[in-house]
C-alpha positions as CSV (number, residue, x, y, z in Angstrom):
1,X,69.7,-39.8,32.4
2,X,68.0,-37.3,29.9
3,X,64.7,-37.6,32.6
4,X,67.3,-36.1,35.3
5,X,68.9,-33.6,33.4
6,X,65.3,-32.2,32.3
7,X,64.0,-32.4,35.3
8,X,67.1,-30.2,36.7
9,X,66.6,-27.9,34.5
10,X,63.1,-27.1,35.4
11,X,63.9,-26.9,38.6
12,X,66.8,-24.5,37.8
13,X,64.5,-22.0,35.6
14,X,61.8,-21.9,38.0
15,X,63.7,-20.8,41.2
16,X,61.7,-18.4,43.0
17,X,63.2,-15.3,43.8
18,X,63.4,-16.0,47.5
19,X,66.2,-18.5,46.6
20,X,68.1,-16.1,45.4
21,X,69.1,-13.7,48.7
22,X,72.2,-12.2,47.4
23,X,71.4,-10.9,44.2
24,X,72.2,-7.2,43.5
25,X,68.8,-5.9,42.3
26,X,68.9,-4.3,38.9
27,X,67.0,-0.9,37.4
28,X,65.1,-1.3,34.7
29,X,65.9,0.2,31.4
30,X,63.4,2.6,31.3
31,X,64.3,4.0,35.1
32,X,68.1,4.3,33.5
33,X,66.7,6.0,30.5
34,X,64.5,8.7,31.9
35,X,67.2,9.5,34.6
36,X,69.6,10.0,31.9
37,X,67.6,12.2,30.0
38,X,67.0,14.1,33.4
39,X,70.6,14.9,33.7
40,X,71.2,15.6,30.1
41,X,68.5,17.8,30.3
42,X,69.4,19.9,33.4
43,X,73.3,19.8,31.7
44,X,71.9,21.2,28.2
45,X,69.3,23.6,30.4
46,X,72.4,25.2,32.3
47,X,74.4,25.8,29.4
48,X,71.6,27.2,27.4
49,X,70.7,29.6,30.3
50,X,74.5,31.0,30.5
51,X,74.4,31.6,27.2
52,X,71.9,33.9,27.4
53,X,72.9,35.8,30.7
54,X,76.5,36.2,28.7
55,X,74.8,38.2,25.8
56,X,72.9,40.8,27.6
């Protein structure tokens, strides 16, 4: 019995990713991050930039 249940759970941790056909593909942190930063830096670039075209 504990023979079988090993043995299924090796086979459950190594499936290969061609098992798995409708799985919704996830970014990776660090693509998140650095498009985040993108945007907050265009937002905080635009806001700086009207500042300074208000004040002359």
């Amino acid at each position: 019995m504990l023979a079988r249940i090993t043995l299924s759970a090796i086979l459950l941790l190594s499936a290969s990713p061609a098992m798995a056909q409708n799985v919704a593909q996830v970014p990776e942190a660090s693509a998140l991050t650095l498009f985040a930063l993108g945007i907050a830096g265009v937002i905080i670039g635009r806001r700086l930039s009207m500042r300074k075209s208000d004040e002359d």
